[in-house]
N, C-alpha and C positions, 0 to 999 in steps of 0.2 A: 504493500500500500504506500509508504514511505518514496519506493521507487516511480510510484504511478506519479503520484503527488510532484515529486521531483521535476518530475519529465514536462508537465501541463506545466508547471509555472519557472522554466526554464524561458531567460526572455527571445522571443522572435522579431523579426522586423513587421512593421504594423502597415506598410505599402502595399499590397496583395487585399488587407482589410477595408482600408480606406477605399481602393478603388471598387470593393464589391458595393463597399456604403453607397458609393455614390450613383453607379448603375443601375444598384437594387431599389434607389428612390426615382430614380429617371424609368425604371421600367414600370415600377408602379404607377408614377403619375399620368406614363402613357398610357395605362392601362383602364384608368379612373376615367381619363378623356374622354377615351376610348368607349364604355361604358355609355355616359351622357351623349354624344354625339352621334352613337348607334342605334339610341331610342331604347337601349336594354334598360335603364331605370324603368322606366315607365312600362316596359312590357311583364318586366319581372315583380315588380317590387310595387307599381302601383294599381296597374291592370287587375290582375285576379283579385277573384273575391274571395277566397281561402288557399289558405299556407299549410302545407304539411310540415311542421314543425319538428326539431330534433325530439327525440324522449328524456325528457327531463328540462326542458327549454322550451316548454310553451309559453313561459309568462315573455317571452322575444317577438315582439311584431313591430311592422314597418313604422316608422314615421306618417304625417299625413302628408300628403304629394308634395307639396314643398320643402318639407322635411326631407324627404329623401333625395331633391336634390344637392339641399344644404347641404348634405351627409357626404355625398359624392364628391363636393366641393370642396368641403372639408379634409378629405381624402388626398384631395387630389394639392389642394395647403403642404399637407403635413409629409408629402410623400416628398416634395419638390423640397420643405426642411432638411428631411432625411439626407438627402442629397450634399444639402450644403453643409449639412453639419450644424445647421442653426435650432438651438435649445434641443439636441438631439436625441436626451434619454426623454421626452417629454411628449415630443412628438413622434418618437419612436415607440411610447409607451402607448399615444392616443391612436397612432394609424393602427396598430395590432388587436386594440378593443374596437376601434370603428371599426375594419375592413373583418373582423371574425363575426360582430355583429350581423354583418352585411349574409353572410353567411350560413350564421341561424337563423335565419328568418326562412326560409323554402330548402324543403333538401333536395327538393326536383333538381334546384341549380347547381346539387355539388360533383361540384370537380376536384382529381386530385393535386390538381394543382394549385388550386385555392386552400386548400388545406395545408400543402406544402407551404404557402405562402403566410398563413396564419403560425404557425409552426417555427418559420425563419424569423418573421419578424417575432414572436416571441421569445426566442432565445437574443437575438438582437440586442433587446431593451439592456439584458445582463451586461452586454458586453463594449466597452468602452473605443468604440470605433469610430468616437468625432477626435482622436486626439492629436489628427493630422489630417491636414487637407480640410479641416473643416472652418466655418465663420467661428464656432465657439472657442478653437484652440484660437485664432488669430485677436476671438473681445479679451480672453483669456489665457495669454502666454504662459500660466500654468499646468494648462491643461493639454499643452505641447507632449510630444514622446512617439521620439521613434523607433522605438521598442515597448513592447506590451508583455506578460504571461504567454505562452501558447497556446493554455485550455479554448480562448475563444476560437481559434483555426481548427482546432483538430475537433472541436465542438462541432461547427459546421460542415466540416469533412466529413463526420462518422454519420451526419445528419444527411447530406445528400446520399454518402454510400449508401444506408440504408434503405433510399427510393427506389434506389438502381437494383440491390441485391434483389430486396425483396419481389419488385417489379418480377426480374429474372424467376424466382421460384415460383410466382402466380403461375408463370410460362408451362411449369413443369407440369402436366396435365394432356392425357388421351386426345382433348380436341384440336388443343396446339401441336401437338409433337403427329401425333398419326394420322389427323384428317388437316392438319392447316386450315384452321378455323378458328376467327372466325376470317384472317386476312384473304382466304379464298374467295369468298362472298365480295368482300371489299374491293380487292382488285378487279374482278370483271365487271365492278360497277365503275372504275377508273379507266377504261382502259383508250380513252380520250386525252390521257400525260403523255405530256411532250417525249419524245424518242422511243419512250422502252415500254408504252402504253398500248402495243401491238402484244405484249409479251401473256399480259396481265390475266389473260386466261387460261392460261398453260400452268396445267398442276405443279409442276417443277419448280415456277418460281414461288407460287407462294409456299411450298414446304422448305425451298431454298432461305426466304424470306423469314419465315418462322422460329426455324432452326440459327440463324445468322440473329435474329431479334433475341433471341433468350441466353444467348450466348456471349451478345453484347451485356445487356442488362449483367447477367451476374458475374462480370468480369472486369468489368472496365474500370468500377470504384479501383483494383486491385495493379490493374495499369497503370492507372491516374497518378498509385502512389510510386510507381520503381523510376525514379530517376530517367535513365535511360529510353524506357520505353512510353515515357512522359507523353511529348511532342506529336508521337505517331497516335494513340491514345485519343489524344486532344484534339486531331486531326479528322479521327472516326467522328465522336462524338458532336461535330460542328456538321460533318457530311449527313451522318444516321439523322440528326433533329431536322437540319433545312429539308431531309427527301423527306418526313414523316409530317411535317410543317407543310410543306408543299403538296401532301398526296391525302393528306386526311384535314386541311384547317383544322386543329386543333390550340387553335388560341399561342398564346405567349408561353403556355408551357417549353417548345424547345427553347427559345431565347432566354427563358429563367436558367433553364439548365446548363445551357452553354456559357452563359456568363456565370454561372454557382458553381463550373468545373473549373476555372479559370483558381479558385482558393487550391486546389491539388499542388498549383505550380509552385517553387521556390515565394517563400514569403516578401522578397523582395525584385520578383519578377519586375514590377514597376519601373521600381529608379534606375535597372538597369536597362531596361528596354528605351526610357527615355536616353539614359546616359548613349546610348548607342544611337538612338535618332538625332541628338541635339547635333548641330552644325560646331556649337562653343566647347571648348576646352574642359571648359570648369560648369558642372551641373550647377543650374538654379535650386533643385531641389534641396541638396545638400548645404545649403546655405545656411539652414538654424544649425544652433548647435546641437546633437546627439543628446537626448536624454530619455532612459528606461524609467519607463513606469515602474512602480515597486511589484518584486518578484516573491518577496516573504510569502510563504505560508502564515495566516493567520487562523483564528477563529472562525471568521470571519468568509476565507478563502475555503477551510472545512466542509462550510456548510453549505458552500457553493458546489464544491465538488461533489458534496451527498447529496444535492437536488439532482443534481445532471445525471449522477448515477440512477437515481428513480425515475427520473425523463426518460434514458433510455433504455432500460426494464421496462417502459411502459410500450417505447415505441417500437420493440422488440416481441412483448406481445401480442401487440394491437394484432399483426399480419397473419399472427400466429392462433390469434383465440378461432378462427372458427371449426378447428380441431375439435374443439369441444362440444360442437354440434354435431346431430347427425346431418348425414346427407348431401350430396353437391351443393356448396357454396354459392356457384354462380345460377342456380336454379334459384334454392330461398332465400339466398344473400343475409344469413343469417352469419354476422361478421365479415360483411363484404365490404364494407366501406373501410376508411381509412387503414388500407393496409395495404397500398402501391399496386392494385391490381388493374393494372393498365391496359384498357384496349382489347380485353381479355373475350369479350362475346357482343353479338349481335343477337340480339332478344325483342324479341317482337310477339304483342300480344290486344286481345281485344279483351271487355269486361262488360258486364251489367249487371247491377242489383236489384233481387227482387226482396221489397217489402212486406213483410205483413205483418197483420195486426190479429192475435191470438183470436182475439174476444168475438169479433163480428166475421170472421172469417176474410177479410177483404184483403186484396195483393195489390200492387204498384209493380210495374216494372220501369227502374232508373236508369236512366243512363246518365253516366256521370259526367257528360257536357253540362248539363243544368250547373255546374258547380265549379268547374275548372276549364282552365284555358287549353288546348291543343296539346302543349307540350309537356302541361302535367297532367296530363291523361296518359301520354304514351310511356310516361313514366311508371307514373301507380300501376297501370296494368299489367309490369311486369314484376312486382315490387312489391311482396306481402307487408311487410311491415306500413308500405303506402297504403295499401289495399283493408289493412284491418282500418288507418284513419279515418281514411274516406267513408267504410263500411257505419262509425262510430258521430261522424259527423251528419251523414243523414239520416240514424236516427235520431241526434238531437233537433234535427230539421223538420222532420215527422212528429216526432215528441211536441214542439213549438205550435203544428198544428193542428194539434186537441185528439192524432194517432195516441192509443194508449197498448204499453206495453210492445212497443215497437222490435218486428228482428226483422233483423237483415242476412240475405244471404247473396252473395255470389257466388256471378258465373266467369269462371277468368278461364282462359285459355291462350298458351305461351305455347312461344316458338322458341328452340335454344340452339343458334347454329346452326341454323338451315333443319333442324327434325320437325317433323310434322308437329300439329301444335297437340299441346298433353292439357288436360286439366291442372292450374297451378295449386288452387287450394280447395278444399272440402265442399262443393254445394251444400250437404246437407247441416253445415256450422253456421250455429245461428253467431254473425263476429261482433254484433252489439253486443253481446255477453262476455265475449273474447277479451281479455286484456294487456294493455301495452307493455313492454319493458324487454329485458335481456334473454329472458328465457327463451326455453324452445317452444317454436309454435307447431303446436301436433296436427295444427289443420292445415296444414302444406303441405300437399299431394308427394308423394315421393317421385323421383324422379325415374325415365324409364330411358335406356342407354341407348336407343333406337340406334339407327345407320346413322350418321351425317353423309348426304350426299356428297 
């Protein structure tokens, strides 16, 4: 322990930190822009008239419409702060609770890249990365040092490696590895990409693609770190993001990555990269004097390291708990979420609820457009824990209109990987009676291992 201790607070050069600060607030604010300017606020956040909420985070809802552009605005403040380094533990502390906020509010919207994002910048707030290059070191020459501990680098490091690894082991599974699926499906719907889009229906490449994607994933954190095989490494990982950028629009997630694998490199890649582009003799960087933040083990330092230890216990489990379920994962998605499971299936399904009411014998058949927009429809329907909400909200909707004794049941029927579609959960479970939380839900149909074409 002694030795661990050692090693983390051993000083590094703090130029590799500084320059992710500053990307990392420029990507964001592009992204908050981005956001407002795409009309997503208002489709997401102000549009729908019900939110499927996390469990245990219901009392989380939107702003009223103006509100949530403030919010945005705000965001988009404190991201551009981030950047400068201006009042950075403050605004680093308010984008992390705004922008997770933004988050709880619908889980239709989650991506794992917004989680990653919630994630970084929460380790962030800990770690003292305005103490160069930023406004605050410049109001306050004290708060100068170009040198830090290490724990914040190899914090972030073990933090992206784990996206990547775990990514990589979702991988490991029958539909990826034997039928290439679900990128099979994928590609023949691309096959309009510039040069190699003639290719894209030929089995070969997507088991080629498959096999090359899970291979990258749980290897590269491990490249990133050897010296040597650095460069070439870094090189993949810039080419894998722009073609998966390019071929699936998936958001800013490769841009995150590519710039969050840039910490791998030598901690003082920066001032040497400048030192080698500058035309002058003598670096402007180099200009303040040298001074190391303090490197003591404290108290203080202790109790830092034993939070991080249980951070990543946690984040070590997260990918890992739905072990403890029975059943295919990516069917009840019982521990599917936050545990880097990337890209992993194409899932397609249709739903209706029928209502009745004990007493007078009378039925409703719902459909759950009356209550959600498009795309959290196509969501719930393939998505029990959606599907018990929904199930839960109209009958408080019926209960409101003088329905007594309300159940509800569905009819869901999922498609997983091109298999014909199966019954997802029990018609004859009444889910109003059904309750939310961790457990296992026994009214989810089991899964049947059909062909994948």
């Amino acid at each position: 322990m002694t030795a661990i201790k050692k090693f983390l607070s051993q000083p590094i050069n703090v130029s590799s930190l500084a320059v992710f600060r500053i990307f990392f607030g420029l990507m964001m604010a592009f992204s908050m822009m981005r956001f407002m300017l795409k009309g997503w606020v208002y489709d997401l956040y102000i549009r729908p008239k019900f939110f499927f909420t996390f469990y245990g985070f219901d009392w989380v809802k939107p702003w009223p419409d103006w509100g949530m552009y403030a919010h945005f605005i705000l965001l988009f403040i404190l991201a551009i702060f981030i950047a400068l380094g201006f009042y950075y533990r403050l605004s680093m502390l308010f984008f992390f609770l705004g922008f997770t906020y933004v988050e709880l509010i619908d889980k239709s919207n989650y991506l794992n890249h917004y989680y990653f994002i919630s994630l970084i910048s929460g380790l962030m707030i800990l770690m003292p990365l305005h103490c160069k290059w930023s406004l605050d070191a410049w109001r306050n020459p004290k708060l100068y040092a170009s040198k830090i501990p290490a724990w914040p680098l190899y914090t972030l490091r073990l933090q992206i490696g784990l996206v990547y690894f775990f990514a990589g082991v979702a991988k490991l599974n029958s539909d990826w590895f034997f039928h290439a699926q679900p990128l099979r499906t994928w590609l023949s719907m691309n096959v309009d990409f510039p040069v190699i889009g003639g290719w894209f229906n030929q089995a070969w490449l997507a088991y080629a693609m498959s096999w090359i994607g899970a291979f990258f994933d749980l290897t590269v954190p491990f490249f990133l770190l050897h010296r040597r095989l650095r460069p070439f490494a870094y090189l993949v990982v810039i080419v894998f993001h722009i073609f998966t950028w390019k071929l699936f629009r998936i958001g800013m997630f490769p841009w995150i990555m590519i710039v969050s694998t840039t910490l791998f490199f030598a901690s003082d890649w920066p001032e040497k990269l400048y030192k080698k582009l500058s035309k002058t003799s003598r670096s402007l960087i180099s200009d303040q004097p040298p001074h190391v933040l303090q490197t003591v083990v404290s108290k203080k330092t202790n109790m830092l390291y034993g939070f991080l230890g249980m951070y990543f216990a946690l984040q070590i489990f997260l990918p890992l708990r739905h072990y403890f379920y029975p059943g295919n994962v990516m069917w009840g998605e019982e521990g599917f979420r936050f545990s880097w499971r990337v890209m992993l299936m194409e899932k397609n399904g249709s739903i209706d609820f029928r209502v009745v009411e004990p007493s007078t014998g009378k039925r409703w058949l719902v459909n759950p457009n009356q209550y959600l927009l498009p795309y959290q429809q196509k969501q719930m329907s393939t998505q029990p824990d959606m599907i018990l909400q929904m199930a839960h909200h109209i009958a408080q909707d019926f209960t409101a209109r003088g329905v007594n004794q309300v159940q509800v049941y569905a009819d869901a029927n999922t498609s997983l990987n091109g298999r014909l579609n199966q019954k997802l959960v029990d018609p004859s479970v009444d889910l109003a009676q059904e309750k939310r939380g961790f457990h296992h839900k026994k009214w989810i149909m089991p899964f049947i291992y059909s062909a994948v074409p």
